[in-house]
N, C-alpha and C positions, 0 to 999 in steps of 0.2 A: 331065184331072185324074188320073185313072189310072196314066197312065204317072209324073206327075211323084211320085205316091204311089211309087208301084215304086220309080223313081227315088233317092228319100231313102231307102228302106228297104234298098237296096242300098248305101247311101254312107255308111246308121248313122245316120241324122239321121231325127226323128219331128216331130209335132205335138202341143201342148201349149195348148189356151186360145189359140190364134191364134200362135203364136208359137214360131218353129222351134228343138227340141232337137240336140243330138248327143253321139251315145255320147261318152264320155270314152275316150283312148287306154289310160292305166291300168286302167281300170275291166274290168267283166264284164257290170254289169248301167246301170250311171247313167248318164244324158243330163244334160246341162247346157246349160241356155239358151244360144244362140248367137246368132240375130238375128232380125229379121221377116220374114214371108212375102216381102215386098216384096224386101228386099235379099239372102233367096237366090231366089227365082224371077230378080233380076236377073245374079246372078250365074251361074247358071245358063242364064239364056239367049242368054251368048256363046260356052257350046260349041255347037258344028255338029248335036250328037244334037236338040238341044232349041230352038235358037235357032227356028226358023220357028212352032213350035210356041206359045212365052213371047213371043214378040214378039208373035204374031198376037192374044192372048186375055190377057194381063197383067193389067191392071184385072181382069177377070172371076175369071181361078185366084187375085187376092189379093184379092179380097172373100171369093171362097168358101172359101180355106184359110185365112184371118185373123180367121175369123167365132169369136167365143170360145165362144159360142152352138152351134155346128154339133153334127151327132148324127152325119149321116151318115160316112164315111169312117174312117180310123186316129186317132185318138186316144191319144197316150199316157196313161196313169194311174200317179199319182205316189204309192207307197207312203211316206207320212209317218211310220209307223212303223221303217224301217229307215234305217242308216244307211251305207252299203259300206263298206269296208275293205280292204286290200291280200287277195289271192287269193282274190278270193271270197265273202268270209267279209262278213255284215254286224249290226251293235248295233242288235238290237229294243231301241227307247227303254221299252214297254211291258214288257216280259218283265225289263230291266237285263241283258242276256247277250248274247254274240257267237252267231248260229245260221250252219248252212250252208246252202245248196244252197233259199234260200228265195223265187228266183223259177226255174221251171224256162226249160230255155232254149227248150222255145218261146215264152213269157214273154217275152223279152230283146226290147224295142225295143215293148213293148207297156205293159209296166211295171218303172216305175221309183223305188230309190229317190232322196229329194230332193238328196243330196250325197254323193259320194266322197272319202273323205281318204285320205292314203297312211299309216297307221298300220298296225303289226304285233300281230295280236290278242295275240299269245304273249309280246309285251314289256311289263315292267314300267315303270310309267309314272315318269318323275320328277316328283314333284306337292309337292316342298321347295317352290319360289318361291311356287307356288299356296296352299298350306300358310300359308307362314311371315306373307302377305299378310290369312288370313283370320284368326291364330291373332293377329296384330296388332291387330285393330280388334273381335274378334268374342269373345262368352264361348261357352262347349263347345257348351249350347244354341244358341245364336243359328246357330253352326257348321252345326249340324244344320239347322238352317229356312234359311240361306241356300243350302246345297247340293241339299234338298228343291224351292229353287224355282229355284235354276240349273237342273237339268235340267229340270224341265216348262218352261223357255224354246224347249224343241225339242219339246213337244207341239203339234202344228200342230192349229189349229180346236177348241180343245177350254179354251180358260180363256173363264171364265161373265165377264159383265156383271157390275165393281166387285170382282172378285175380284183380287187383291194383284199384285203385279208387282216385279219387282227394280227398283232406283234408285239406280245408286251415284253421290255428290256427294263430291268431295274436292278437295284441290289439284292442280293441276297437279303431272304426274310423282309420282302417289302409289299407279300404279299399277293404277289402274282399267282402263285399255284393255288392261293383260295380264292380269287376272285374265278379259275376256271372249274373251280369244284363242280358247281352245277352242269356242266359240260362232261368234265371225266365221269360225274355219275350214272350221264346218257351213252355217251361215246368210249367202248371198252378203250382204258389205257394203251393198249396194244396196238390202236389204230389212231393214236394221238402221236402230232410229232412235237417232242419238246426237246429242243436243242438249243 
């Protein structure tokens, strides 16, 4: 189990709740879900370094690194508060500001934030479409309360029981799936519920 720790750590790839991360190529600090214990210990046990090893003990290294439960070994920890950004630089959801240098690099591969977008902190955003979308359906107030709970949409673990939630219901092609673009680009698809 050891070596295969070594292993990922050398390759960029961590543990997360059972289930294997890797650095992102753009990134500095983010890991992105890649796949299960299962299908990289398999993967990995068709090169020659590991192969005798993964074959021999399989079943056993993917109980015990897929366990979401485990205490012992590496563990990634997923900084829900930030969000990375191009060089470095990542958006405390808490703070509303871009900081820097806010996981040291012995840090890196230990924790992480939850997504990386390729945005430039120092560019001004175009937010017309987004704008013109809200300034359509919503009065100045409403504006306010709707962009109030857009972003705590990226407060992870932290909206209370029966407390409000965004809902948007419209027609087809009126726009709804772009105004949460910015959303889907933080929060993988796969863990958005659009029904």
């Amino acid at each position: 189990m050891n070596d295969v720790e070594r292993a990922m750590e050398k390759l960029g790839y961590s543990l997360y709740k059972g289930e294997v991360y890797k650095k992102g190529q753009s990134s500095k600090y983010t890991f992105k879900h890649c796949c299960t214990v299962k299908k990289f210990l398999s993967v990995r046990g068709t090169s020659e370094c590991f192969k005798e090893t993964i074959v021999k003990h399989l079943n056993k290294l993917d109980n015990l690194l897929s366990d979401r439960e485990r205490e012992f070994g590496k563990q990634l920890k997923i900084n829900y508060d930030l969000i990375e950004v191009l060089d470095g630089w990542c958006f405390s959801i808490c703070r509303r500001e871009f900081v820097e240098n806010t996981i040291s690099h012995s840090g890196i591969g230990r924790e992480s934030p939850p997504a990386f977008v390729a945005y430039r902190r120092d560019k001004t955003p175009d937010v017309a479409f987004f704008k013109e979308i809200l300034e359509n359906s919503l009065s100045e107030d409403e504006i306010g309360h709707f962009c109030e709970y857009f972003i705590r949409l990226l407060n992870y673990g932290t909206k209370q029981l029966k407390e409000k939630v965004l809902c948007l219901v419209g027609e087809p092609n009126s726009g709804k799936t772009s105004l949460f673009t910015p959303i889907t680009a933080i929060i993988p698809q796969r863990l958005v519920n659009s029904t």
